[in-house]
N, C-alpha and C positions, 0 to 999 in steps of 0.2 A: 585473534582469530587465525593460528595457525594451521588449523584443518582446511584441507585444500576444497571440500567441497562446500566448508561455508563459504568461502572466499566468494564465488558467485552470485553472493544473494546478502548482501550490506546493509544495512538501518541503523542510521542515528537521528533522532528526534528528541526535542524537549518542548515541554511544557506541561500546562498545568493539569493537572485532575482535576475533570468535571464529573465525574459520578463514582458511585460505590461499588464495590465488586458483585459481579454476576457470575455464579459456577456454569462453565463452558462443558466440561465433559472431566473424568478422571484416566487415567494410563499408570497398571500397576500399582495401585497407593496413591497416585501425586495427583492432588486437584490441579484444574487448570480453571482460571476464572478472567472474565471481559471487565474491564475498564476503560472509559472514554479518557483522552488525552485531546487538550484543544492546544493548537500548537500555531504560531503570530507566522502571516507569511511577512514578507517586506512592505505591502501596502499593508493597510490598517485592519483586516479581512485577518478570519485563522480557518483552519482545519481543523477539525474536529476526526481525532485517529482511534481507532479501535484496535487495542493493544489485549494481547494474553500472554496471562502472569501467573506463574508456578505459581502456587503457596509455599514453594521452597526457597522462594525470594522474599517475600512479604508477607505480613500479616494481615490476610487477609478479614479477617473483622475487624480491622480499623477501619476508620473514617478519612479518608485523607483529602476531601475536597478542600481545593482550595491550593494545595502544596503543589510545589515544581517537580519535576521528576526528569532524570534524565534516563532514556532506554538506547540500548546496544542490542540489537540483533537483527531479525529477517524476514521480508515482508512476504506472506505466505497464502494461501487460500487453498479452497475446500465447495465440494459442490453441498448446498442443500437441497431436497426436493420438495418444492412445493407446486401447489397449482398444477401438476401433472410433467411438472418439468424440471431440471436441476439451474439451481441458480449461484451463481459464483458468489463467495462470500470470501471477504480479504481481511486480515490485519496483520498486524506486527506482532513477531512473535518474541517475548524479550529475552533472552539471554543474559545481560547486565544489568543492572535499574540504580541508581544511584538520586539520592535528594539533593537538590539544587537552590541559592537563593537566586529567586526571579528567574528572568527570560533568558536573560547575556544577549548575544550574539545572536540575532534574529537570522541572517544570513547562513548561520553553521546548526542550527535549530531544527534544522529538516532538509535529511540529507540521505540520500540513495546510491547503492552502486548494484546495478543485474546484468550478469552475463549467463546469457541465454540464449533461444532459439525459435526464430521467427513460427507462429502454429497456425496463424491465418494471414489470406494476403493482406497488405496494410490495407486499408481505404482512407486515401488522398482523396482531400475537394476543396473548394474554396468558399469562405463565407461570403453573406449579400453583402459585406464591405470588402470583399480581395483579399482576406486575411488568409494566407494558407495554413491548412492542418490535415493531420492525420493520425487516424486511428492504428495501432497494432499490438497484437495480442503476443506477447511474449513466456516459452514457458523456460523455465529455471529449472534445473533438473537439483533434486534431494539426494541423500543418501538411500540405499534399499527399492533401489526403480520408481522413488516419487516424484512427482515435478507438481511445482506449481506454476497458474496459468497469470498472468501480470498483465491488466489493461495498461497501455502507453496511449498516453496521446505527447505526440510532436508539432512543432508548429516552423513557420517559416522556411527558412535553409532547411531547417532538419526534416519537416513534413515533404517538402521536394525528395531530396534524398531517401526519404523511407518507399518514396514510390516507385521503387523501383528492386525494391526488395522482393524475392521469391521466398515460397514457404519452404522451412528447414536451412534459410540462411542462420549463420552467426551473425550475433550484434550484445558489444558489451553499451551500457548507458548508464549514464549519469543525470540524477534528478532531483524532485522530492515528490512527495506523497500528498496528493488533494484529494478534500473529499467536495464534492459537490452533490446538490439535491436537485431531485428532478420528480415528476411527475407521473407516478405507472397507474395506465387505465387496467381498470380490472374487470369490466362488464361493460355494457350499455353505458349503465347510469352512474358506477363506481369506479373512484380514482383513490390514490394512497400517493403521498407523501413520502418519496424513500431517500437514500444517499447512496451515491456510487463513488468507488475508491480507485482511483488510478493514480501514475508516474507520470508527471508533468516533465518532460524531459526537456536538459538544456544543453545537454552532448552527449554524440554517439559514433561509435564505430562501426564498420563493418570486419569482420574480422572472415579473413580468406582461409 
């Protein structure tokens, strides 16, 4: 990744396919399609990552549940509108894809680098057990005036130090990518089952 402006926006992950391909949208000729990647953290728990993949990489009408895959690229997102409002939508976007036997390295399995710029102030608090953390929205600037918007959550030393962060600072970090589920009320009486994707960060700079 000798292009200076990917250089800001890093993804390497591995693991297994869990689902079949879904066509994402086309650009020019080239399909783009979703596949789920469940990928082992260090505890016994995985991530479950939503990856898009050229069909100029793969073939896409195979089947490949079940197989390892290793992906090189850049964790990116995109507003969709629903419910009267735009809702941030994230994945990986792959650039390399290479087949893998098994997991390897759990530790090097999911791995992040974004340099970027702070777009809302963080929010620092503390949980009902004293665990510090904090939220911050990071965006990543693309090529051609794009950027993408990157939920972080920090935690301890790091969630301190982000609280004190203003908007439009620099801050490069180092992480990996969780997905977690959570619960969106939709009415009165209706809830839905969703998954949100952020940078579990484990070091960061602030860069002057």
């Amino acid at each position: 990744m000798t292009d200076k402006i990917i250089e800001n926006n890093q993804v390497s992950i591995m693991g297994k396919i869990i689902s079949g391909f879904v066509f994402s949208h086309e650009v020019f000729g080239e399909g783009f399609y979703m596949v789920d990647v469940s990928v082992q953290r260090l505890s016994e728990s995985t991530d479950t990552i939503p990856v898009m993949i050229s069909e100029r990489l793969i073939d896409v009408t195979q089947d490949y549940q079940g197989e390892y895959i290793q992906i090189f690229g850049q964790f990116r997102s995109y507003n969709r509108h629903e419910e009267k409002k735009n809702r941030l939508v994230l994945s990986v976007f792959a650039r390399e894809i290479s087949f893998v036997d098994g997991e390897g390295d759990k530790v090097k399995s999911n791995q992040i680098f974004l340099d970027g710029y702070i777009c809302k102030t963080p929010i620092y608090r503390r949980t009902p057990l004293g665990r510090e953390i904090s939220d911050m929205l990071l965006a990543v600037n693309r090529p051609y005036g794009k950027s993408d918007y990157i939920p972080c959550i920090c935690w301890g030393r790091n969630a301190r130090f982000t609280s004190g962060f203003e908007v439009g600072g620099h801050v490069q970090i180092w992480g990996r990518i969780q997905s977690r589920e959570y619960v969106k009320k939709l009415d009165d009486e209706t809830t839905e089952k969703r998954v949100a994707y952020e940078v579990s960060v484990s070091k960061l700079e602030y860069i002057d």
